[in-house]
C-alpha positions in Angstrom: 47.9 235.8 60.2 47.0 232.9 62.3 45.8 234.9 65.1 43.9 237.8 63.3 41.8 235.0 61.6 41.4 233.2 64.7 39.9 236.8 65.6 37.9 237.4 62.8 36.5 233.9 63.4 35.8 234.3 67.3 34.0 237.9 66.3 31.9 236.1 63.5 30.8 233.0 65.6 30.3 235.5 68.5 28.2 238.1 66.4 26.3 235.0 64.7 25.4 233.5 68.3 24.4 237.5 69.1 22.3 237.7 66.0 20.4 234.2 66.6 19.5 235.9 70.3 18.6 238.8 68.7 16.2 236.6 66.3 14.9 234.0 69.4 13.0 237.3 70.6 11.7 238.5 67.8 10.2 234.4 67.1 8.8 234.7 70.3 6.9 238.2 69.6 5.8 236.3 66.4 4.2 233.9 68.9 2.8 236.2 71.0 1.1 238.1 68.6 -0.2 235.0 66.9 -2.0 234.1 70.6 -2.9 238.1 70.1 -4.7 237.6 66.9 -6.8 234.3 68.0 -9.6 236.4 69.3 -9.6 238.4 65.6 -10.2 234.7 64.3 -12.6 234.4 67.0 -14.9 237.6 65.9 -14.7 236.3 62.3 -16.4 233.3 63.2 -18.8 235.0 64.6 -20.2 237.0 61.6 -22.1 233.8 60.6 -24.1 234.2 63.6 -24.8 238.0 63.0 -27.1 236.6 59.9 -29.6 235.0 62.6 -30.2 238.3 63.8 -32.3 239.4 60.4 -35.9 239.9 60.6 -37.3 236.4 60.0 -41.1 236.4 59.3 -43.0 234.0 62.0 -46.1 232.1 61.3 -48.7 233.9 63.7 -51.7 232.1 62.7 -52.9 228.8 60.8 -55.1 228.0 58.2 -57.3 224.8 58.0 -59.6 224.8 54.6 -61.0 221.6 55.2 -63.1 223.0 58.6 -62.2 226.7 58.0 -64.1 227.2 54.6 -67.1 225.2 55.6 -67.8 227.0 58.7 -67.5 230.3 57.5 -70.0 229.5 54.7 -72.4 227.9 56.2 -72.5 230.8 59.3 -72.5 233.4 55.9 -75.3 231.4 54.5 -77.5 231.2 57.3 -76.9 235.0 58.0 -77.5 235.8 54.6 -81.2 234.5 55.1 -81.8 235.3 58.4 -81.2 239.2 57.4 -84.1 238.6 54.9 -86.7 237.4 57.5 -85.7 238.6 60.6 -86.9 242.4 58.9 -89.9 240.9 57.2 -91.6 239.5 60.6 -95.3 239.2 61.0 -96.4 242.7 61.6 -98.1 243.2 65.1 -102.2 244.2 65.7 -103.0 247.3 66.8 -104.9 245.6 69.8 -101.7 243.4 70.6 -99.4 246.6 71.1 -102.2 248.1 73.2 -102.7 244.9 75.6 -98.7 245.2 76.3 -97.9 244.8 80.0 -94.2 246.2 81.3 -95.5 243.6 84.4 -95.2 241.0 81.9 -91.4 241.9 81.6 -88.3 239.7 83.8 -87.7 242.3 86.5 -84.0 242.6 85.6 -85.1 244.4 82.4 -88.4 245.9 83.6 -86.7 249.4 84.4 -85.7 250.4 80.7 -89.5 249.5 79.3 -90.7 252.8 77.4 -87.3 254.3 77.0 -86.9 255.5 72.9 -84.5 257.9 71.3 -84.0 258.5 67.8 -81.5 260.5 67.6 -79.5 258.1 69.6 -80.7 255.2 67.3 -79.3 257.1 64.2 -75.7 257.8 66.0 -75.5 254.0 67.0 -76.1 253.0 63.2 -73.0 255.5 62.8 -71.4 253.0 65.2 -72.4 250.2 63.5 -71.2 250.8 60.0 -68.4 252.5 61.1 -66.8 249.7 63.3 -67.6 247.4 60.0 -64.1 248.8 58.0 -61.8 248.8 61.1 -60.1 245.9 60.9 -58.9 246.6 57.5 -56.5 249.4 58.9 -54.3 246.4 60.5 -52.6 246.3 57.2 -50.8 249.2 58.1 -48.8 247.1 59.9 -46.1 245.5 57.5 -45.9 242.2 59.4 -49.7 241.7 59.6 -50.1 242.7 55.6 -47.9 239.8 54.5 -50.9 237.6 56.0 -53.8 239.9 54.2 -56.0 237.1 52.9 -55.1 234.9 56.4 -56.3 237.5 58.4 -58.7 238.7 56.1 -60.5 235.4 56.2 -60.6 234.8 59.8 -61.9 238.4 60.0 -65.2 237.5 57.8 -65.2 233.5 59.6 -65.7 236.0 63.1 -68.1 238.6 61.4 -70.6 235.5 59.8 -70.5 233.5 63.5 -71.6 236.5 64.9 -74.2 237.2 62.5 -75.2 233.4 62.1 -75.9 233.2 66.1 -77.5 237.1 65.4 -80.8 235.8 62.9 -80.6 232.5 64.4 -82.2 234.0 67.5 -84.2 236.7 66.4 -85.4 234.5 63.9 -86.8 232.2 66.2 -87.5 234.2 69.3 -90.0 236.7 69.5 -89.5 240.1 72.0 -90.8 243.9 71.7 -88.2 246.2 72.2 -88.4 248.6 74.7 -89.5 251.6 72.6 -92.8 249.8 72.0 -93.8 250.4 75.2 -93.4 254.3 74.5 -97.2 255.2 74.7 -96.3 258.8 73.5 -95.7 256.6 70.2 -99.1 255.9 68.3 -100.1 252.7 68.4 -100.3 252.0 64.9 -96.9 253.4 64.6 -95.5 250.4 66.8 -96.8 247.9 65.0 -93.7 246.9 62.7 -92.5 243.6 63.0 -89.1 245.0 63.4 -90.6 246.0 66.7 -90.6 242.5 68.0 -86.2 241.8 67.4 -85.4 242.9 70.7 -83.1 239.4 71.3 -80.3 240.0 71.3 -78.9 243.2 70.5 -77.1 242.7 66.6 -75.6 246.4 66.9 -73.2 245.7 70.0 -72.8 242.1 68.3 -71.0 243.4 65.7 -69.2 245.7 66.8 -67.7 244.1 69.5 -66.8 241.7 67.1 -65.3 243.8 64.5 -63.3 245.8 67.8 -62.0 243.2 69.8 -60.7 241.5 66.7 -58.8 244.4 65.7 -57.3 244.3 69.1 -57.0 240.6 69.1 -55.3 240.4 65.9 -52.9 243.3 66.5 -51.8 242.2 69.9 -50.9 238.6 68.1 -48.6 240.0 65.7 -47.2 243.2 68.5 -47.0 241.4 71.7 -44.2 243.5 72.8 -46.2 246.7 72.2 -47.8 248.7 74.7 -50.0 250.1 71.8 -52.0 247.1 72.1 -53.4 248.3 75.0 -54.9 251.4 73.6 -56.6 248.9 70.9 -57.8 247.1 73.5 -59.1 250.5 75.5 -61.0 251.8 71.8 -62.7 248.3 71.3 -64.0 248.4 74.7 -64.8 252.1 74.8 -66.4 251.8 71.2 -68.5 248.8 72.3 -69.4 250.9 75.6 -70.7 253.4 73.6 -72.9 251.4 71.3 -74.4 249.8 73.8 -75.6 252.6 75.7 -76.6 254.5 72.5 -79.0 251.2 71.4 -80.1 250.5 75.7 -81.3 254.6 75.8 -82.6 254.7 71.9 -85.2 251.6 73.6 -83.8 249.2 71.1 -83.0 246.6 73.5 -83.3 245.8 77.3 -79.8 245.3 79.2 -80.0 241.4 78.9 -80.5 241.9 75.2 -77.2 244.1 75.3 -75.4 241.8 77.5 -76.0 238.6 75.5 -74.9 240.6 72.3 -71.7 242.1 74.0 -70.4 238.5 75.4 -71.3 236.6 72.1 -69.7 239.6 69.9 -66.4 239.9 72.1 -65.9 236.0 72.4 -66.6 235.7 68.3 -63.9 238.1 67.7 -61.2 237.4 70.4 -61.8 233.1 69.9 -61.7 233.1 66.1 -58.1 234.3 66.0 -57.2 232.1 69.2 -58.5 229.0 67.6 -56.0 229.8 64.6 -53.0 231.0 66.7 -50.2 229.0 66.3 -48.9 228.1 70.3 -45.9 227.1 71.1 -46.3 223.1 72.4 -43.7 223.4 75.2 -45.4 225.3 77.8 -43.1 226.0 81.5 -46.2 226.6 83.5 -48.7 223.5 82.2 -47.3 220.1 82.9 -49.1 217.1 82.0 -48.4 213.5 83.1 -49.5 210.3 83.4 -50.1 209.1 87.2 -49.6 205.8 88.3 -50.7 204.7 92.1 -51.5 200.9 92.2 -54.4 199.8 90.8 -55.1 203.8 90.0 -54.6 205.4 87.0 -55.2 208.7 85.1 -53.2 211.7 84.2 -52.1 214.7 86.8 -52.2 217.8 85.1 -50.9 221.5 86.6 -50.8 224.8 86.1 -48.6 227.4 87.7 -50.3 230.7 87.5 
């Protein structure tokens, strides 16, 4: 008996060392497929990061009430009553319109003395009232709605700048158009005072201001977007337009039309650029201060 459970004993020990190397193994597929799953933690940890990736809505522009507000009345103000005189002007004599001298006119103008067109006057008020609404469609654009009375504000600060620097000098400055040398016209006929708001031209004024805003604006919010370019191409193309349709209608001699189309353009590109929010850190500026003895002063670059 001594020897069977001797046996039975040698078998159990033997079978219980077996099973523990059976079991070692399977410990260290445990640990291996713990070390598997780290990069499973490694993704969860990473579903925080998957919330930065939402649509975040990004301050395009800034507001300042304190200078904003008073400007944009004051330019409204003044262009509210300059639109009531400039239209009301001193009508001419009948004598003064006939002792008009296209000699008398800068040379760089001279050529487009005589030139009227009413037909071409009517399509360029078409122009004019037209371009007024544009801007408005911008708020098709989802981002650019969220910032309707932002944008909306800047859009009438550009329009009464325009308009304020507009009266302000046909208020005070004096010029015939061109169509009032148009003999073929009947003196008496020429005699308007509207006849003498040649400087500058209001129509491509406002229009380039209302255009080039719209193109401004959009390109603020889409700068990514290749559309912007087409914007760009209609506000230049509809300002174009104007401007011949007012130079060959004799409303306005070419330096007329080219003091309208800068002031208009810089009014609504600059209104929206002064409110742009920029980012301070700029790669290609660098400004610092320079030291070199008894010298001093600030270096400043920029890498173009």
């Amino acid at each position: 008996m001594k020897k069977p459970l001797l046996i039975i004993l040698l078998l159990n020990f033997s079978l219980g060392s077996w099973g523990q190397s059976v079991v070692m193994p399977s410990d260290s597929l445990i640990k291996d497929t713990t070390s598997v799953t780290v990069p499973v933690d490694t993704t969860v940890s990473l579903i925080p990061d998957s919330t930065v990736t939402k649509p975040v809505k990004t301050k395009i522009y800034t507001f300042n009430p304190w200078a904003d507000i008073p400007i944009t009345l004051a330019a409204a103000g003044w262009s509210a009553f300059g639109f009531t005189k400039i239209y009301s002007k001193t009508p001419s004599t009948v004598a003064e319109i006939e002792a008009l001298d296209e000699n008398d006119i800068p040379k760089i103008d001279r050529w487009a003395a005589g030139m009227s067109d009413k037909n071409a006057a009517a399509t360029s008020d078409l122009f004019f009232y037209g371009s007024i609404p544009i801007p408005f469609a911008l708020f098709l654009d989802k981002n650019i709605r969220k910032d309707v009375l932002k944008v909306s504000f800047m859009y009438l600060e550009a329009m009464s700048i325009t308009g304020m620097f507009y009266t302000g000098s046909v208020y005070f400055v004096d010029r015939y158009r061109p169509e009032t040398y148009d003999t073929s016209i009947p003196a008496e006929n020429r005699t308007s005072g509207n006849y003498k708001d040649a400087f500058f031209a209001g129509h491509p004024a406002l229009v380039a201001t209302s255009l080039f805003f719209t193109a401004k604006v959009y390109s603020d919010y889409n700068p990514e977007s290749a559309f912007k370019y087409v914007v760009y191409g209609v506000a230049i193309a509809g300002t174009g337009t104007t401007v011949y349709l007012r130079h060959i209608a004799g409303k306005h001699f070419p330096t007329d039309l080219f003091t309208g189309v800068t002031l208009g353009t810089l009014s609504g590109i600059l209104v929206p650029q002064f409110h742009k929010i920029c980012d301070k850190k700029n790669p290609n500026m660098s400004l610092v201060p320079y030291f070199n003895g008894a010298t001093k002063g600030i270096y400043f670059a920029y890498r173009f």
